[in-house]
Residue frames as a rotation matrix with the C-alpha (Angstrom) as fourth column:
UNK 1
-0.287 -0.132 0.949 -102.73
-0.718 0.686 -0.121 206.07
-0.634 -0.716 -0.291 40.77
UNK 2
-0.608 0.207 -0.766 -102.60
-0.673 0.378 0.636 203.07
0.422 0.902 -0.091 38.71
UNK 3
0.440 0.627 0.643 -105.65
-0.897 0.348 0.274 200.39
-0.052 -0.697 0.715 39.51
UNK 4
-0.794 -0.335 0.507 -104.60
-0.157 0.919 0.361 196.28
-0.588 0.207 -0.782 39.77
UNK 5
-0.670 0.204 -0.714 -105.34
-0.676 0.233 0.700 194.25
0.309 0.951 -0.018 36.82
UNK 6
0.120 0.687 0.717 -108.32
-0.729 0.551 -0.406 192.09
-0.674 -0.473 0.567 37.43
UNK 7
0.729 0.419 -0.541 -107.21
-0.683 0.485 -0.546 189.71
0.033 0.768 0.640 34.64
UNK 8
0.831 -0.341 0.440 -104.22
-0.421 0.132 0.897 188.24
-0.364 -0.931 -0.034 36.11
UNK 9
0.721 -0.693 0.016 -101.61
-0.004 -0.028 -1.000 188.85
0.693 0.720 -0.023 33.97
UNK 10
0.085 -0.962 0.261 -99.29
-0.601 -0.259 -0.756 190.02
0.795 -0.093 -0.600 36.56
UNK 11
0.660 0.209 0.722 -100.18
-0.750 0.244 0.615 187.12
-0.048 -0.947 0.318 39.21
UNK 12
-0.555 -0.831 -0.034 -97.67
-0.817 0.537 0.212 184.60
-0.158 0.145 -0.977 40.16
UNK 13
0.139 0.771 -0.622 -99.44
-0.787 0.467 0.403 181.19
0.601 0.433 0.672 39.00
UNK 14
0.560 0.570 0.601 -100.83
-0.807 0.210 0.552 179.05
0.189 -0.794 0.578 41.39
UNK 15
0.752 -0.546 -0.369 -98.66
0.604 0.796 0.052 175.67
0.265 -0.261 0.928 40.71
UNK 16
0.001 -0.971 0.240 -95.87
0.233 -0.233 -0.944 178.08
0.972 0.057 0.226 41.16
UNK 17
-0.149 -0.177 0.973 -96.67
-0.658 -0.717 -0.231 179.12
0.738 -0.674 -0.009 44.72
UNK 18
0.979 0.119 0.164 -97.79
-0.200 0.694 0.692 175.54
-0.032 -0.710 0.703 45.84
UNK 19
0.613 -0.750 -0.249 -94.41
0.617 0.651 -0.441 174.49
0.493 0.117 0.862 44.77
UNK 20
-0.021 -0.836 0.548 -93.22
0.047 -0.548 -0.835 176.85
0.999 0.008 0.051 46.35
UNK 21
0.091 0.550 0.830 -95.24
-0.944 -0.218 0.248 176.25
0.317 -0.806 0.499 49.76
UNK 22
0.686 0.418 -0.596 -95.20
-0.354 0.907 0.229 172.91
0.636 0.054 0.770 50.01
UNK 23
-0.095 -0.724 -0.683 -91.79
0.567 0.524 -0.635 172.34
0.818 -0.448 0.361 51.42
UNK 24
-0.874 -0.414 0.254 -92.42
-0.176 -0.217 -0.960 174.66
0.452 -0.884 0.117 53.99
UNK 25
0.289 0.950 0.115 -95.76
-0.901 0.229 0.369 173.66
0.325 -0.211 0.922 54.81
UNK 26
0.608 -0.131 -0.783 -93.91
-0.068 0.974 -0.216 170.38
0.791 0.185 0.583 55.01
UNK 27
-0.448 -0.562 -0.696 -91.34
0.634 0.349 -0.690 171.00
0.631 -0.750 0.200 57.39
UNK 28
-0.434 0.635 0.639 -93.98
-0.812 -0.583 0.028 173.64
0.390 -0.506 0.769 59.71
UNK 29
0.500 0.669 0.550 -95.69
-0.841 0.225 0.492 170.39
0.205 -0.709 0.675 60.28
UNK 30
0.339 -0.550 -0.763 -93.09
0.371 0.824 -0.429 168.02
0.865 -0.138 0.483 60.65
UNK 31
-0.631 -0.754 0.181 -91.57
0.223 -0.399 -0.889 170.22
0.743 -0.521 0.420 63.59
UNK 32
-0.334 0.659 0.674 -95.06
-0.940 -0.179 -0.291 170.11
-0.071 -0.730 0.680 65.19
UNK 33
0.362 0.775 -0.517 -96.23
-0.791 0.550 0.270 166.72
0.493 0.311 0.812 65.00
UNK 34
0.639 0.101 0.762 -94.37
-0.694 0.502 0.516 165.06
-0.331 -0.859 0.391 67.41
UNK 35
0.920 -0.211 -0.329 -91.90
-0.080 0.721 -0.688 163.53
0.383 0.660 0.647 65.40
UNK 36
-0.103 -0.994 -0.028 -88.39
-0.866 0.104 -0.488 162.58
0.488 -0.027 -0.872 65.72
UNK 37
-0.400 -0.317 -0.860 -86.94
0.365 0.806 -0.467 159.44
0.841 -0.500 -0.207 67.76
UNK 38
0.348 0.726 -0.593 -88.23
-0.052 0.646 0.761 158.97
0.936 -0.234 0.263 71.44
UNK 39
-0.158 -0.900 0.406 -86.39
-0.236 -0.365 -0.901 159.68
0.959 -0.238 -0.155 74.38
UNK 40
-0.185 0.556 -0.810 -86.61
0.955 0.296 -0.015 159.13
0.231 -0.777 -0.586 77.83
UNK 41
-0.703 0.436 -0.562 -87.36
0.170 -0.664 -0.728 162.98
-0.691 -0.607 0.393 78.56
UNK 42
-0.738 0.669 -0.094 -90.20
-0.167 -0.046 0.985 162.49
0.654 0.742 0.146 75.31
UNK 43
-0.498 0.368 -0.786 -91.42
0.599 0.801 -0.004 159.87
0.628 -0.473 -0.619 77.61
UNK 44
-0.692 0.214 -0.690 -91.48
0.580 -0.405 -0.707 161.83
-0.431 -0.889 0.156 80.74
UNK 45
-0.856 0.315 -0.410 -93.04
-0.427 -0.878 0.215 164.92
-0.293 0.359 0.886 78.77
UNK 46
-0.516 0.830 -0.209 -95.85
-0.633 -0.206 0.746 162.72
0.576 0.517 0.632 76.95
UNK 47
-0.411 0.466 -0.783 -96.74
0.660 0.745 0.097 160.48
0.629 -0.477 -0.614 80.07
UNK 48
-0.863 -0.232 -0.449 -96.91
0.449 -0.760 -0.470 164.04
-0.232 -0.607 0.760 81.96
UNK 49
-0.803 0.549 -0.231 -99.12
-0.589 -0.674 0.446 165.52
0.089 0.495 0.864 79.32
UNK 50
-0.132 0.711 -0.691 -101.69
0.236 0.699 0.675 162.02
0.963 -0.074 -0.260 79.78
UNK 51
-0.529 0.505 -0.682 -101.87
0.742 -0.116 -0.661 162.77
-0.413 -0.855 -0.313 83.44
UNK 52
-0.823 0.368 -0.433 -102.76
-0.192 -0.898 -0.397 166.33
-0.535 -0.243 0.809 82.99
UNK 53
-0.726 0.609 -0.320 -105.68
-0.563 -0.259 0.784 165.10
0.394 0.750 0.531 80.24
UNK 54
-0.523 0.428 -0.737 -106.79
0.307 0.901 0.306 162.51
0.795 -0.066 -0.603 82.72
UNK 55
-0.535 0.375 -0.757 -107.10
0.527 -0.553 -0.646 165.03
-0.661 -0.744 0.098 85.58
UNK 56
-0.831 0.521 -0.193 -108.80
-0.535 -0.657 0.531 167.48
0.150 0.544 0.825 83.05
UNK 57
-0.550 0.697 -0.461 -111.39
-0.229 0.404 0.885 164.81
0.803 0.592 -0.063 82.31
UNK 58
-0.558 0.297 -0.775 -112.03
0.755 0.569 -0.325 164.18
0.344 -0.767 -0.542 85.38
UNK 59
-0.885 0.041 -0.464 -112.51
0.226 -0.833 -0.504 167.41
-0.407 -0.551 0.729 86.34
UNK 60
-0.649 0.701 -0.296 -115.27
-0.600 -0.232 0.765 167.58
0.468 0.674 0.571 83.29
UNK 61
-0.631 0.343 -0.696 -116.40
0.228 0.939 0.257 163.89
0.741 0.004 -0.671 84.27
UNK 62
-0.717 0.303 -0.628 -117.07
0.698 0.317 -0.643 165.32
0.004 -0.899 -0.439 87.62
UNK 63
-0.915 0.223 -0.336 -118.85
-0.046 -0.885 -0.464 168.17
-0.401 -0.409 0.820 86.91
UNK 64
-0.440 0.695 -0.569 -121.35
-0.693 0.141 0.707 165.67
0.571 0.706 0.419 84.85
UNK 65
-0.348 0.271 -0.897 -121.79
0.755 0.649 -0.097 163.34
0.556 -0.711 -0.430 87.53
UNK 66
-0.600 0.285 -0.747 -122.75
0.623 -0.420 -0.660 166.59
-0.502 -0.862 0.074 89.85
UNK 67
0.169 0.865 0.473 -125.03
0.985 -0.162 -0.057 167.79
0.027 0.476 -0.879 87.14
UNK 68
-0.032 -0.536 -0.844 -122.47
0.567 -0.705 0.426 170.99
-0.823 -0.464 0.327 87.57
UNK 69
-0.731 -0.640 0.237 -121.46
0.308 0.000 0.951 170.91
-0.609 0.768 0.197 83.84
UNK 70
0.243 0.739 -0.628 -123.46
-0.701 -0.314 -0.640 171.97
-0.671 0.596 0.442 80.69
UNK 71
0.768 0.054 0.639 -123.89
0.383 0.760 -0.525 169.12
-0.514 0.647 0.563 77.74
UNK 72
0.920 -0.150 0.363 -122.47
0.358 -0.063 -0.932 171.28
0.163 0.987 -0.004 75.28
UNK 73
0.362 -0.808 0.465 -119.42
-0.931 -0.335 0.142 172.16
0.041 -0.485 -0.874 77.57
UNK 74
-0.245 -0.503 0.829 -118.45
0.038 0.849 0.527 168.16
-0.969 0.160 -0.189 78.57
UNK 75
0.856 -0.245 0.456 -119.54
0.511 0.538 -0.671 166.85
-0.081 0.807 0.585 74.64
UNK 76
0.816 -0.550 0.177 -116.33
-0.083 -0.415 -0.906 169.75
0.572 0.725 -0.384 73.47
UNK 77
0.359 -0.758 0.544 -113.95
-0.933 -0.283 0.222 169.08
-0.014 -0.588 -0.809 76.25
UNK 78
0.165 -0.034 0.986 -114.42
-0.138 0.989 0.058 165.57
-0.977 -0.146 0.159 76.46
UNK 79
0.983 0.115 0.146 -113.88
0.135 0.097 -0.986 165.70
-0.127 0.989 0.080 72.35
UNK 80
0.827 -0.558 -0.063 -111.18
-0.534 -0.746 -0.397 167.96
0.175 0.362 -0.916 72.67
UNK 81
0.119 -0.541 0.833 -109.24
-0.887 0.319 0.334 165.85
-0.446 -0.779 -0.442 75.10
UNK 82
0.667 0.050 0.743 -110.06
0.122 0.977 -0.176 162.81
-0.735 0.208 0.645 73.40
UNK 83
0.936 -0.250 0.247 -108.64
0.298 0.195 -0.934 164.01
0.185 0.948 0.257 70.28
UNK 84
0.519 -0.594 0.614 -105.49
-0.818 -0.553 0.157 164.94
0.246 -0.584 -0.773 72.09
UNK 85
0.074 -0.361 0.930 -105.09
-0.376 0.854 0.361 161.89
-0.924 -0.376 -0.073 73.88
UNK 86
0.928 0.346 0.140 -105.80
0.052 0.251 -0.967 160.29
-0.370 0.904 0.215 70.36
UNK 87
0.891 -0.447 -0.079 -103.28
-0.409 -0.714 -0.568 162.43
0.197 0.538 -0.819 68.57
UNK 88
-0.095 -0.948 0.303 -100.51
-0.995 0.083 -0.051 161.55
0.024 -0.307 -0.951 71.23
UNK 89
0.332 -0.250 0.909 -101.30
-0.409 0.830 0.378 157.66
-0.850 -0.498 0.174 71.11
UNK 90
0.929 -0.072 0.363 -100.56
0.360 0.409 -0.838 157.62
-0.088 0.910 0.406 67.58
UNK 91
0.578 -0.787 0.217 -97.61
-0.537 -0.567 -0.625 159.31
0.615 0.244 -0.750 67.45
UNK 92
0.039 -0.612 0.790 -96.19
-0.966 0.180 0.188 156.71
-0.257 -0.770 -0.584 70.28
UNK 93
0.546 -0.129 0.828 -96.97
0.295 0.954 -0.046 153.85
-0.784 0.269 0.559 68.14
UNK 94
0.876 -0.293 0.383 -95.27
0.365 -0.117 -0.924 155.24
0.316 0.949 0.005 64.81
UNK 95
0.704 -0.700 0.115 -92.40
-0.471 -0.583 -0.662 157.02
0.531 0.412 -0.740 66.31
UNK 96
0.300 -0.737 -0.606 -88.83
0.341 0.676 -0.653 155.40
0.891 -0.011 0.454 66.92
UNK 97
0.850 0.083 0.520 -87.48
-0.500 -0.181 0.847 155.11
0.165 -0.980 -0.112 70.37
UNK 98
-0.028 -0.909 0.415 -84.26
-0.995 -0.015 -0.100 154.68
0.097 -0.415 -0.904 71.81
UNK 99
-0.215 -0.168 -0.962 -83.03
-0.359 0.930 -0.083 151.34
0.908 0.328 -0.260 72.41
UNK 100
-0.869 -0.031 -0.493 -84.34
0.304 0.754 -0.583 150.05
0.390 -0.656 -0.646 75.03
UNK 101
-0.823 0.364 -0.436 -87.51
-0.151 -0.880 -0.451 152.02
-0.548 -0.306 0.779 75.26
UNK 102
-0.783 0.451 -0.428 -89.65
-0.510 -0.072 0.857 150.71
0.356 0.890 0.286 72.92
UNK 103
-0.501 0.818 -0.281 -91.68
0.552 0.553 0.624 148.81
0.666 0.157 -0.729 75.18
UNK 104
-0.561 0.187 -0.806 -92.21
0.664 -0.479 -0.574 151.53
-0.493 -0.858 0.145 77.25
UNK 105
-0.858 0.242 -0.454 -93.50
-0.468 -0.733 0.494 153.88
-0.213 0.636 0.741 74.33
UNK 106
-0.689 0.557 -0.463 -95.36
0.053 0.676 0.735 151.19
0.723 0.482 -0.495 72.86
UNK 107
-0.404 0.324 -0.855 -97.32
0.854 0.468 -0.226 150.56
0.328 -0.822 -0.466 76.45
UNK 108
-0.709 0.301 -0.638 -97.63
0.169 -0.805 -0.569 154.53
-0.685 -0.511 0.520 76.99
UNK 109
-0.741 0.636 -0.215 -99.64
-0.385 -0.140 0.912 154.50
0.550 0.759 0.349 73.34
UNK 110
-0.222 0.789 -0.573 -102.21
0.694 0.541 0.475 151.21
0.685 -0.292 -0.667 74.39
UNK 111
-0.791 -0.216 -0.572 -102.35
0.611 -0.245 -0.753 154.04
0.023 -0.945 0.326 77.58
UNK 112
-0.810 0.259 -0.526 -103.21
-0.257 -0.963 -0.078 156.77
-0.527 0.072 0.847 75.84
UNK 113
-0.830 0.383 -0.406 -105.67
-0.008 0.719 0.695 154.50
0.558 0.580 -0.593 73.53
UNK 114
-0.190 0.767 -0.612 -107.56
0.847 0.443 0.293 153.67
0.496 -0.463 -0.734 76.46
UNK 115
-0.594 0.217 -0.775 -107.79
0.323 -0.818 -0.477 157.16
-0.737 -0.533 0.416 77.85
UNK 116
-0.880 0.251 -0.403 -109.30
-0.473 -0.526 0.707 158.16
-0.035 0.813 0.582 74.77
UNK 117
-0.496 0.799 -0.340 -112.14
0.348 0.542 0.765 155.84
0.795 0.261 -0.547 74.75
UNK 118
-0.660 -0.047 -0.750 -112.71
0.743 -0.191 -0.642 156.96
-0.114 -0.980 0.161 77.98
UNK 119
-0.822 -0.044 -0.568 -112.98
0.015 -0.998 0.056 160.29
-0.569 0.038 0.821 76.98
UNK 120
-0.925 0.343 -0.164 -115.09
-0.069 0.272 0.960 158.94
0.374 0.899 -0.228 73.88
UNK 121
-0.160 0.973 -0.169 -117.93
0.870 0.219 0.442 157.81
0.467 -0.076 -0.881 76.15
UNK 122
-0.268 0.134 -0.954 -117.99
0.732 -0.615 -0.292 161.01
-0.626 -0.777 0.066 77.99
UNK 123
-0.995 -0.098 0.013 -118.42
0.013 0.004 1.000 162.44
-0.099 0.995 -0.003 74.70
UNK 124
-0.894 0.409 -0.183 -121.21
0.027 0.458 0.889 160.72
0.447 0.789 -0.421 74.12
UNK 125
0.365 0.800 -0.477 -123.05
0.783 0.014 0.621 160.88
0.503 -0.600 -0.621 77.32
UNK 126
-0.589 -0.546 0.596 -122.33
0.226 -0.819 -0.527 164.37
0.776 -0.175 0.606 78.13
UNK 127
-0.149 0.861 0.486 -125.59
-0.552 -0.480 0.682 164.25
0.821 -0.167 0.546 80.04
UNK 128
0.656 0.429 -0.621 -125.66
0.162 0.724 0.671 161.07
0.737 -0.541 0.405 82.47
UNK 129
0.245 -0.452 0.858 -124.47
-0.888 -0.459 0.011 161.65
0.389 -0.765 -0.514 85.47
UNK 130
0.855 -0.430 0.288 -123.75
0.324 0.879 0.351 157.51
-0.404 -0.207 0.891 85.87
UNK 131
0.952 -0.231 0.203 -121.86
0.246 0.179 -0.952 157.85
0.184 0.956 0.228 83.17
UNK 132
0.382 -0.542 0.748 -119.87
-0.679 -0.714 -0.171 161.10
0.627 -0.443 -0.641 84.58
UNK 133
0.396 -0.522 0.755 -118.81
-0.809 0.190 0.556 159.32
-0.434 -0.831 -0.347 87.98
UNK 134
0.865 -0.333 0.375 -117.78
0.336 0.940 0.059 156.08
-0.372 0.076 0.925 86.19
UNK 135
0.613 -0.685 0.394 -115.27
0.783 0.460 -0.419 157.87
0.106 0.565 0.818 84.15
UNK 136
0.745 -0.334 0.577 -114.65
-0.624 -0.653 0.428 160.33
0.233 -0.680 -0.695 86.65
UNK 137
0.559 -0.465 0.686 -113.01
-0.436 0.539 0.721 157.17
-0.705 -0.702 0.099 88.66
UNK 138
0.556 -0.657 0.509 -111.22
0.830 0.417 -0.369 155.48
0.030 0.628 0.778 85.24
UNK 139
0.368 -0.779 0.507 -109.43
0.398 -0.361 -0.843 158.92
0.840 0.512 0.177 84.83
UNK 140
0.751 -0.191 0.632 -108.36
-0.633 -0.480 0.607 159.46
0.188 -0.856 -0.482 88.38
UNK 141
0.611 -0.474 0.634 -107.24
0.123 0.848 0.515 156.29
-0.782 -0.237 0.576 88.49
UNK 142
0.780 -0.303 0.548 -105.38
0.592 0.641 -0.488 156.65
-0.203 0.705 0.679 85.09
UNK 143
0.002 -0.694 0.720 -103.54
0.060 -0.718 -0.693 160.40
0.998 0.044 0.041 85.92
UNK 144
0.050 0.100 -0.994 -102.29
0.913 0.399 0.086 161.34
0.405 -0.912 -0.072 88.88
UNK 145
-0.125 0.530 0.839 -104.55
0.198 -0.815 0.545 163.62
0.972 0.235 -0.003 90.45
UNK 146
-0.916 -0.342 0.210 -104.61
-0.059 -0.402 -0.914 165.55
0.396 -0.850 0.348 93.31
């Protein structure tokens, strides 16, 4: 049995394998990142996906306002979400949109913008149970929850 060389003679060299990664690393996240042009079933799909993070939060929001929740449970949900909501309001300001759509995209971003902050102070006061019910009621009011 022969052993491997520990001096790396036979290894492929490293610029050779970024260059060789790179484009697909490149299109792997281009095909996840929300890109392309806007539609109106994008729309539907990423105004859908803001309800469902606004009812989430809430659900956290409330369970900090009823002193239900653990800190270190709302600070990472209320992160996670944010950085979600985040994620998708950038992608609605940068990506192209059908003609006639653009202020609608534009208007779901500022949406998602403010859902994030939202999220941001919940975050921050994972503990206050004011805190909880105030942005219990901003994200009820901003998804539509049951």
């Amino acid at each position: 049995m022969r052993r491997a060389r520990v001096d790396g003679a036979d290894l492929v060299p490293r610029e050779a394998i970024i260059r060789r990664a790179l484009p697909l690393a490149a299109a792997l996240l281009l095909t996840g990142c929300n890109g392309g042009t806007v539609d109106r079933h994008d729309l539907t799909k990423d105004a859908g996906a803001l309800d469902s993070i606004a009812c989430e939060g809430a659900l956290v929001a409330d369970g900090v306002a009823r002193g239900r929740t653990t800190v270190f449970y709302a600070r990472e949900q209320a992160e996670e979400l944010r950085v979600q909501t985040s994620n998708l309001a950038h992608a609605l300001a940068v990506r192209k949109s059908i003609p006639g759509l653009e202020r609608r995209v534009r208007e779901k971003s500022k949406e998602a913008a403010a859902l994030a902050r939202v999220l941001q102070r919940l975050h921050d006061h994972p503990s206050d149970r004011t805190v909880g019910a105030d942005v219990e009621r901003a994200l009820r009011r901003a998804g539509s929850c049951p």
